[in-house]
C-alpha positions as CSV (number, residue, x, y, z in Angstrom):
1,X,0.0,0.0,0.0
2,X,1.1,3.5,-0.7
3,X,-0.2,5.1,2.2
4,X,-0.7,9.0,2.8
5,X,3.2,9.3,2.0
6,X,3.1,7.6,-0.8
7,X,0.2,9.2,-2.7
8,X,1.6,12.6,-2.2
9,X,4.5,12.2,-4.1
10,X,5.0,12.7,-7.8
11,X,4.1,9.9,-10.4
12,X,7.7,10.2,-12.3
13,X,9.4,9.8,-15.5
14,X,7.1,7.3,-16.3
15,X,4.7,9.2,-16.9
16,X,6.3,11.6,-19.1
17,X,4.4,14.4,-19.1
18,X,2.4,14.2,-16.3
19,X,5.7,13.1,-14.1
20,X,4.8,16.0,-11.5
21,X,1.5,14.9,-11.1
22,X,0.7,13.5,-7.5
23,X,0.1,9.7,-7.4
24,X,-3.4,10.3,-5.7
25,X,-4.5,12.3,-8.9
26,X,-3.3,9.6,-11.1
27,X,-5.1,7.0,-9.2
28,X,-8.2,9.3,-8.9
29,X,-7.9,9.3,-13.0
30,X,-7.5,6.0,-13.5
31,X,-10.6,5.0,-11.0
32,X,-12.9,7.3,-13.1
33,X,-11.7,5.9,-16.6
34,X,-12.5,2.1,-14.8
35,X,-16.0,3.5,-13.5
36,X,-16.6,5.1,-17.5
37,X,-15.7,2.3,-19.7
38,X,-17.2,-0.6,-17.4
39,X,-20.6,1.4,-17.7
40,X,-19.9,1.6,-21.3
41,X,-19.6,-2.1,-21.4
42,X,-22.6,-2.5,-19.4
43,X,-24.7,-0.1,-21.5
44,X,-23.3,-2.4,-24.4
45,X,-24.4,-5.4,-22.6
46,X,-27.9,-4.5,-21.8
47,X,-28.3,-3.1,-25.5
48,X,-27.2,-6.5,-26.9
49,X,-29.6,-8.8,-25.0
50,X,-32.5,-6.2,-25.8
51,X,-32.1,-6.0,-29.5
52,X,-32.5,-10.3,-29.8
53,X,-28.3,-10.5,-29.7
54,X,-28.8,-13.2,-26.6
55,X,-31.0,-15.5,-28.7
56,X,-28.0,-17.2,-29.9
């Protein structure tokens, strides 16, 4: 775990541009892209068994 400490420090060169950017922010950012494209998939999902795709 990264702890308080941990979080608060910069992401690094790996990161290129953003290498500055606080590891919270980047974990922030990558939590919301998870949340987007898994409700994307769900929307997908649901959309697919409504329009007869689950019929086989």
């Amino acid at each position: 775990m990264l702890g308080e400490e941990g979080l608060a420090r910069p992401c690094g060169p790996a990161e290129g541009p953003f290498a500055d950017v606080l590891l919270a922010t980047l974990v922030r950012h990558i939590n919301q892209e998870v949340i987007h494209h898994l409700a994307e998939v769900c929307l997908l999902r649901d959309l697919y068994l409504h329009t007869g795709g689950g019929d086989g």
